[in-house]
N, CA, C and O atoms as CSV, one atom per row, in Angstrom:
chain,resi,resn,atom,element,x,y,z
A,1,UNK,N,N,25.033,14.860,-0.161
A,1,UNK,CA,C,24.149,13.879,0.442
A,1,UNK,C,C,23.293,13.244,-0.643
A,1,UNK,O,O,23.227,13.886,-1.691
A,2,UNK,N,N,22.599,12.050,-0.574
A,2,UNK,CA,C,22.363,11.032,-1.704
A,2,UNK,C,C,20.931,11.870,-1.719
A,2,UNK,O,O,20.588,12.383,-0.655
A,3,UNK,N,N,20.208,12.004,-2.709
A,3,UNK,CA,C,19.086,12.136,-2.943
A,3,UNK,C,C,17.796,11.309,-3.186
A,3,UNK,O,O,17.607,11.357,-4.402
A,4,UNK,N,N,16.726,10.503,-2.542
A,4,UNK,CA,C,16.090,9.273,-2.048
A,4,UNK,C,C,14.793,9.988,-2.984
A,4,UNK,O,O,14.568,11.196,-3.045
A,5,UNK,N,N,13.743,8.510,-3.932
A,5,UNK,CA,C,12.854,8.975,-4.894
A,5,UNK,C,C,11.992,9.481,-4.159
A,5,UNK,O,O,11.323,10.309,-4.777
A,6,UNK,N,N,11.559,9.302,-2.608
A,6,UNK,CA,C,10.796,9.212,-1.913
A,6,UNK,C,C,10.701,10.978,-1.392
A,6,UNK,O,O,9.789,11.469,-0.727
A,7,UNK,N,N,11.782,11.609,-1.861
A,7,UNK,CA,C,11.758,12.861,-1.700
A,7,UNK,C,C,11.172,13.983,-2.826
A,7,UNK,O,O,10.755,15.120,-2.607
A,8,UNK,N,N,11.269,13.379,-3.890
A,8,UNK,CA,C,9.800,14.356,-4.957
A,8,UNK,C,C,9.124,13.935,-5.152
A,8,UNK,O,O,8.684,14.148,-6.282
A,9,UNK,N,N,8.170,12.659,-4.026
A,9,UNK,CA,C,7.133,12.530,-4.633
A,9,UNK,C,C,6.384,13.874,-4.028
A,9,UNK,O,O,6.849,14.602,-3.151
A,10,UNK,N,N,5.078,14.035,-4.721
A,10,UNK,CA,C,4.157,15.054,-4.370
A,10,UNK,C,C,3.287,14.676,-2.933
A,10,UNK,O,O,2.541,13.698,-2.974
A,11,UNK,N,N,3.373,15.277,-1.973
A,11,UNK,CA,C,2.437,14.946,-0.469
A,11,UNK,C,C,1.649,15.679,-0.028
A,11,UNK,O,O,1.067,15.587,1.053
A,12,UNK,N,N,1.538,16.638,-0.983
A,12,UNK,CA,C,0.291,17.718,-0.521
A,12,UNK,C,C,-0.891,17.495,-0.271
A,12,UNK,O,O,-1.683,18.351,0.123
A,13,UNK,N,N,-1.235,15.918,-0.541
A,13,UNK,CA,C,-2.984,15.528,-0.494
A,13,UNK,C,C,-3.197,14.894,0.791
A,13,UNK,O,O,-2.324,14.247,1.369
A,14,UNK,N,N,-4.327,15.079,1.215
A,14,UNK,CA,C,-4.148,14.345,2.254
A,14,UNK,C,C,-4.120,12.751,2.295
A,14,UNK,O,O,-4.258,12.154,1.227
A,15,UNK,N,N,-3.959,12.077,3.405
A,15,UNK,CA,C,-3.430,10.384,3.109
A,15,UNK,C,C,-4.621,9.499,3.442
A,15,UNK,O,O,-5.179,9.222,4.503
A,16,UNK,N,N,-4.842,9.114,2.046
A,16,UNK,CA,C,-5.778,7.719,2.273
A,16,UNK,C,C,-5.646,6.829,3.447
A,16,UNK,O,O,-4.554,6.268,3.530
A,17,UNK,N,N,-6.429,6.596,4.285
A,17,UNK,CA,C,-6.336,5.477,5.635
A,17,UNK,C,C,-6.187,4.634,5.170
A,17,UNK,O,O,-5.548,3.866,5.889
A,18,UNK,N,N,-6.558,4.007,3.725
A,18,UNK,CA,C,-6.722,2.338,3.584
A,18,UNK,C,C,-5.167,1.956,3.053
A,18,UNK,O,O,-4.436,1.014,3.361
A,19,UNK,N,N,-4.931,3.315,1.937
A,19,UNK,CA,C,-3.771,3.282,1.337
A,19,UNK,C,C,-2.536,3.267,1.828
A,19,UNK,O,O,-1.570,2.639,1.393
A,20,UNK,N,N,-2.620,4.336,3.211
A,20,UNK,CA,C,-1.428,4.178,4.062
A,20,UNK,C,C,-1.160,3.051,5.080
A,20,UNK,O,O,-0.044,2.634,5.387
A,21,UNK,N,N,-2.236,2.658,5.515
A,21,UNK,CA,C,-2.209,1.380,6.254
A,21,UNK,C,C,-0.987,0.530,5.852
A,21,UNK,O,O,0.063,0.322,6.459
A,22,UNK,N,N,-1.650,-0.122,4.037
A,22,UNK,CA,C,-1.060,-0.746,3.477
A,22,UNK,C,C,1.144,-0.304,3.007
A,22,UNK,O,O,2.188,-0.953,2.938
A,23,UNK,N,N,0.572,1.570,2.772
A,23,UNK,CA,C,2.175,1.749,3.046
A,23,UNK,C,C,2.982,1.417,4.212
A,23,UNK,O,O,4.166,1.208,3.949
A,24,UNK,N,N,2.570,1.295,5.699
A,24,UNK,CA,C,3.169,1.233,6.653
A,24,UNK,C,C,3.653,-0.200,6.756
A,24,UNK,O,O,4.694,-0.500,7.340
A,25,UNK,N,N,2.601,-1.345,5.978
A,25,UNK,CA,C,3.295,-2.443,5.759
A,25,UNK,C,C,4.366,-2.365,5.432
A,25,UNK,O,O,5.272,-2.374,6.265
A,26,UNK,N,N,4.594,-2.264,4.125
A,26,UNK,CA,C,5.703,-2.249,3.521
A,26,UNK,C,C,6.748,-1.776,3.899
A,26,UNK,O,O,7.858,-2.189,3.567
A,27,UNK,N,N,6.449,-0.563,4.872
A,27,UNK,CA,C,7.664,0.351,5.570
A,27,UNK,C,C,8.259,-0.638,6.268
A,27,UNK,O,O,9.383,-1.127,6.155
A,28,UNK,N,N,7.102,-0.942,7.221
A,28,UNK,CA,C,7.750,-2.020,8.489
A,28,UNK,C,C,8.049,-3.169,8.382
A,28,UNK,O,O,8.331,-3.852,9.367
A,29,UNK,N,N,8.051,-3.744,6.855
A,29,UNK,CA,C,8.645,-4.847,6.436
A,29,UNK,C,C,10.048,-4.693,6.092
A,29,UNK,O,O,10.915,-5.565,6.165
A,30,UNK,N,N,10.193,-3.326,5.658
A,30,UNK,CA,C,11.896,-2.869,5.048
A,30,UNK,C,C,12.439,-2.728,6.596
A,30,UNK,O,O,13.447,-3.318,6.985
A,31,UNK,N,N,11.761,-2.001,7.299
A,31,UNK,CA,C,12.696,-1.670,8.676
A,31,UNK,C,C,13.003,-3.215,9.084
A,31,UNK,O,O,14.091,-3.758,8.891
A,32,UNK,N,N,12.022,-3.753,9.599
A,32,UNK,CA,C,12.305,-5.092,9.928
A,32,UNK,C,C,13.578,-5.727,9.781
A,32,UNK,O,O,14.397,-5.988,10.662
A,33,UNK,N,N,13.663,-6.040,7.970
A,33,UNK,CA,C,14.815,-6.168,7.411
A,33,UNK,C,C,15.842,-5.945,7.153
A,33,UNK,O,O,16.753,-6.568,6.607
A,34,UNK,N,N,15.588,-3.938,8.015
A,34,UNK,CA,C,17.228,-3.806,7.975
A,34,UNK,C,C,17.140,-4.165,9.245
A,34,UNK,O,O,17.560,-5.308,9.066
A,35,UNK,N,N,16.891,-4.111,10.638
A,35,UNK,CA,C,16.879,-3.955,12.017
A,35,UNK,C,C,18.007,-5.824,12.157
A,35,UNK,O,O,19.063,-6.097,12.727
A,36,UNK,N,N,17.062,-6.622,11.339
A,36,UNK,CA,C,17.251,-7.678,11.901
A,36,UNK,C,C,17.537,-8.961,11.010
A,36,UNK,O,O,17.749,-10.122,11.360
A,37,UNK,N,N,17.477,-8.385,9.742
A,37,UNK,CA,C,18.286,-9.121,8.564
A,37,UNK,C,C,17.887,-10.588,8.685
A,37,UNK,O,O,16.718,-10.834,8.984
A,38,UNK,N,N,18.579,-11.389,8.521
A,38,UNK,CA,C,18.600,-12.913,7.809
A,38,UNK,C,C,19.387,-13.441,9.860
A,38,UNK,O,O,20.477,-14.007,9.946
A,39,UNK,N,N,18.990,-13.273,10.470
A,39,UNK,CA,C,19.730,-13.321,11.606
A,39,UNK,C,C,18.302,-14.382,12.372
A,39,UNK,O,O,17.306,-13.855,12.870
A,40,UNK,N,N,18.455,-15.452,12.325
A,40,UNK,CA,C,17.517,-16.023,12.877
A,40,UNK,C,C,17.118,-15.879,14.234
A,40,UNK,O,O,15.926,-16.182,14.287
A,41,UNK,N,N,17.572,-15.541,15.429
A,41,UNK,CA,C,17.507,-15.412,16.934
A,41,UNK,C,C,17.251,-13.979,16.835
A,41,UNK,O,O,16.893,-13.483,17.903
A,42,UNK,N,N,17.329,-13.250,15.935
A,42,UNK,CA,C,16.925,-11.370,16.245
A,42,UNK,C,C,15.298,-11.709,15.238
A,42,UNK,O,O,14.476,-10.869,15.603
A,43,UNK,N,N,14.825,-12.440,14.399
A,43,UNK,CA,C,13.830,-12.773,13.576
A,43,UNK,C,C,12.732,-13.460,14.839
A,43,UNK,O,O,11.557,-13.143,15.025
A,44,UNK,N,N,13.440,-14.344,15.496
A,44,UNK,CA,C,12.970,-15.345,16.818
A,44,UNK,C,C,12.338,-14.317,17.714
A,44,UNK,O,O,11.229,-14.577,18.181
A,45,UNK,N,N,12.925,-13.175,18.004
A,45,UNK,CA,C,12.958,-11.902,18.793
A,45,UNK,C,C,11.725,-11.257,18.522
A,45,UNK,O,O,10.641,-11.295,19.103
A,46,UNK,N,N,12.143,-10.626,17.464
A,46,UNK,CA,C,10.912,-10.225,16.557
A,46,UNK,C,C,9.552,-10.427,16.744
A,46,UNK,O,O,8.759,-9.760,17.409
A,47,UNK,N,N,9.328,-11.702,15.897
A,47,UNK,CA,C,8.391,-12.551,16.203
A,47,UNK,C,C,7.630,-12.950,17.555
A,47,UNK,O,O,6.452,-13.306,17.606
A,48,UNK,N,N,8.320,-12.854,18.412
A,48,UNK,CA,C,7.765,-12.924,20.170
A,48,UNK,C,C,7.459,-11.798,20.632
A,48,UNK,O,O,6.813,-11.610,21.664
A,49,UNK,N,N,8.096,-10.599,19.580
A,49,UNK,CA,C,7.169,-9.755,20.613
A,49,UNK,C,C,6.004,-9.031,19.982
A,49,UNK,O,O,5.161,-8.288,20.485
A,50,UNK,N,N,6.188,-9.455,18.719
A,50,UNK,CA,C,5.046,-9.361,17.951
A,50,UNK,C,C,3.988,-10.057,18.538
A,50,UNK,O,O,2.881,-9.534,18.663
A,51,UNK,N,N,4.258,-11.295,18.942
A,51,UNK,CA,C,3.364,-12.129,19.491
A,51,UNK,C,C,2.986,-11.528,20.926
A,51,UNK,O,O,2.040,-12.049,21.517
A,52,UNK,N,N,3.664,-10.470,21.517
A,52,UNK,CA,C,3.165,-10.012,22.965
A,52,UNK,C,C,2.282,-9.105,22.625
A,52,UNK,O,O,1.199,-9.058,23.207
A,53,UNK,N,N,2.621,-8.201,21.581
A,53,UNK,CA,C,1.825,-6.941,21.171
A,53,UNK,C,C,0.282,-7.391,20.869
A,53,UNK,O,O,-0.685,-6.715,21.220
A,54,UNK,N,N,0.195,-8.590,20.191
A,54,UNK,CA,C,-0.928,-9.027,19.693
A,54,UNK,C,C,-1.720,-9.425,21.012
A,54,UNK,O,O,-2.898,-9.077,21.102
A,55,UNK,N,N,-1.067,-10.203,22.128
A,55,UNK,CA,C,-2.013,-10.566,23.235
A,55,UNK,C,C,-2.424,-9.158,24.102
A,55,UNK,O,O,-3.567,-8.862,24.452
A,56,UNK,N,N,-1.249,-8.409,24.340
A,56,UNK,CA,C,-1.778,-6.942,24.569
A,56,UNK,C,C,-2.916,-6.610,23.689
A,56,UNK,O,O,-3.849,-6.645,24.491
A,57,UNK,N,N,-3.193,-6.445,23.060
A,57,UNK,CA,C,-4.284,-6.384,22.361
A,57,UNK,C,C,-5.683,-7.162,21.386
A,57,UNK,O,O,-6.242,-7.289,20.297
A,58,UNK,N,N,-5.633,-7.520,22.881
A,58,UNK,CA,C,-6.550,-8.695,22.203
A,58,UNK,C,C,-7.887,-8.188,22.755
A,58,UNK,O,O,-7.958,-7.384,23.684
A,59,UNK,N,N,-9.270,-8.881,21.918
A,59,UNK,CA,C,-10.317,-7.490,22.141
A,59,UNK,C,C,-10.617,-6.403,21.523
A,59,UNK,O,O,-11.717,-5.896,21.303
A,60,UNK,N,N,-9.058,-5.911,21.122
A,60,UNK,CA,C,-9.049,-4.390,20.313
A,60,UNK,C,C,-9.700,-4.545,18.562
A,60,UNK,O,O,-10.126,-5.501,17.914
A,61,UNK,N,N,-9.532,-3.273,18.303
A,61,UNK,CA,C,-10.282,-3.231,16.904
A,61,UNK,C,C,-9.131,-3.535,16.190
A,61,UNK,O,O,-9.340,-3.868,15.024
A,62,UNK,N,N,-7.703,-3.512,16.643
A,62,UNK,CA,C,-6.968,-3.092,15.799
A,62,UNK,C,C,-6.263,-4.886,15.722
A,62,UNK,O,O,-5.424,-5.205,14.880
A,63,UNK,N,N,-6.715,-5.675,16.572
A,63,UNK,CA,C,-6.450,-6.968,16.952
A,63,UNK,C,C,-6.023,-7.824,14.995
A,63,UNK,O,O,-4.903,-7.899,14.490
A,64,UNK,N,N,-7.109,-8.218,14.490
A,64,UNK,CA,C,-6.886,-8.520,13.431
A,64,UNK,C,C,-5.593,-8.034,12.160
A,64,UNK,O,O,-4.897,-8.746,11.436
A,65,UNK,N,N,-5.659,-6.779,12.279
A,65,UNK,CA,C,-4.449,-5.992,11.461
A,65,UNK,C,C,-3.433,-5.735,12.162
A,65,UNK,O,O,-2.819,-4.768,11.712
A,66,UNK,N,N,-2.819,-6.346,13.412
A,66,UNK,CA,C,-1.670,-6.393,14.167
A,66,UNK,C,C,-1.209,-7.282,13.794
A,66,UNK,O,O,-0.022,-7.294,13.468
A,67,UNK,N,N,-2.349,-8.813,13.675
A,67,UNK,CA,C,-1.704,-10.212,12.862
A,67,UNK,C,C,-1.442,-10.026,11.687
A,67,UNK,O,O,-0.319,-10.417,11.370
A,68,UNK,N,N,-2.183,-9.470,10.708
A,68,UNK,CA,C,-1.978,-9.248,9.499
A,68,UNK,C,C,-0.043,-8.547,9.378
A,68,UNK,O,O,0.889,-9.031,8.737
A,69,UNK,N,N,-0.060,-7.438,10.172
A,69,UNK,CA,C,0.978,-7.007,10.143
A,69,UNK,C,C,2.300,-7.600,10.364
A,69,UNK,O,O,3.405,-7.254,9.947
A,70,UNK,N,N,1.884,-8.710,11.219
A,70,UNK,CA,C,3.198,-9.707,11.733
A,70,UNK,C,C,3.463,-10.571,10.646
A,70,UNK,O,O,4.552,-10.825,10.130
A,71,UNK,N,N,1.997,-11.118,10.274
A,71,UNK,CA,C,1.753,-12.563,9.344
A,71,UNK,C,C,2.941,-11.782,7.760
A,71,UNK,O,O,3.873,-12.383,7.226
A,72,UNK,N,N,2.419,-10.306,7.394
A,72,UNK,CA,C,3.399,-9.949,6.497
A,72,UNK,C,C,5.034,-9.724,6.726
A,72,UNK,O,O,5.913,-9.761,5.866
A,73,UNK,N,N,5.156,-9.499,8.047
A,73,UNK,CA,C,6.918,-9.661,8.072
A,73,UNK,C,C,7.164,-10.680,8.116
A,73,UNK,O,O,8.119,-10.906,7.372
A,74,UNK,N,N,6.716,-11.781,8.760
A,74,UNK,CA,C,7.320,-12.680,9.080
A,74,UNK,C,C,7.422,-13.576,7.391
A,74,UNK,O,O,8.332,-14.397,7.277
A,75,UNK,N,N,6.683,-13.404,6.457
A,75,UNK,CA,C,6.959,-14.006,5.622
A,75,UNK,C,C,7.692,-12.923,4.514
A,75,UNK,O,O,7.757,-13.389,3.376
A,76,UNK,N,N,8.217,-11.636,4.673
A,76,UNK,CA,C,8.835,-11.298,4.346
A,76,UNK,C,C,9.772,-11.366,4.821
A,76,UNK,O,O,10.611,-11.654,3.967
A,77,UNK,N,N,10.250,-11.254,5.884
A,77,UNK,CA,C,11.904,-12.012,6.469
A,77,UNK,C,C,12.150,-13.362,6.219
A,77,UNK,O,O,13.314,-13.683,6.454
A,78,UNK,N,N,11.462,-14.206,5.838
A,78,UNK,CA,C,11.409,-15.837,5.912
A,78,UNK,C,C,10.968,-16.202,4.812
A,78,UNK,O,O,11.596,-16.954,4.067
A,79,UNK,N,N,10.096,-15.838,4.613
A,79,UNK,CA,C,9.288,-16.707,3.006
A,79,UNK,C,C,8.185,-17.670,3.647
A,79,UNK,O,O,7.727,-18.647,3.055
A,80,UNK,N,N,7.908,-17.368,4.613
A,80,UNK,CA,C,7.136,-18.776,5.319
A,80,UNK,C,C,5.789,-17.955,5.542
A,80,UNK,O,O,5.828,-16.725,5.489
A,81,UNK,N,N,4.844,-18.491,5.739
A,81,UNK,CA,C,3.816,-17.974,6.306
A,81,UNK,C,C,3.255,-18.646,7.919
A,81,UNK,O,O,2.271,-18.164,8.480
């Protein structure tokens, strides 16, 4: 079985909130990209329900960094902002 770098890094510390935040970006920018690739109508998809999640939560604390979170895939699947 392939061996991934992500498997020696060291994790014994506990996880920065600000730092992981920012890792989960990045995670959910790679998933994104494999889920739904260069496929414009699964990107279209995406994007709408990103856009539901955000009205579900509108009000919330977490409201602002839900957009943030979309605003970064979507211009990582696209290049667009």
């Amino acid at each position: 079985m392939t061996k991934y770098k992500f498997e020696d890094v060291d994790t014994s510390n506990p996880p920065n909130a600000e730092e992981l935040a920012y890792a989960l970006m990045s995670a959910f920018g790679a998933l994104s990209s494999t889920v739904v690739g260069n496929d414009e109508e699964k990107q279209a998809e995406l994007f709408s329900k990103l856009d539901q999640a955000l009205a579900y939560n509108e009000g919330a604390t977490s409201y602002v960094e839900l957009a943030r979170l979309a605003q970064f895939t979507k211009f990582s699947l696209t290049g667009q902002q």
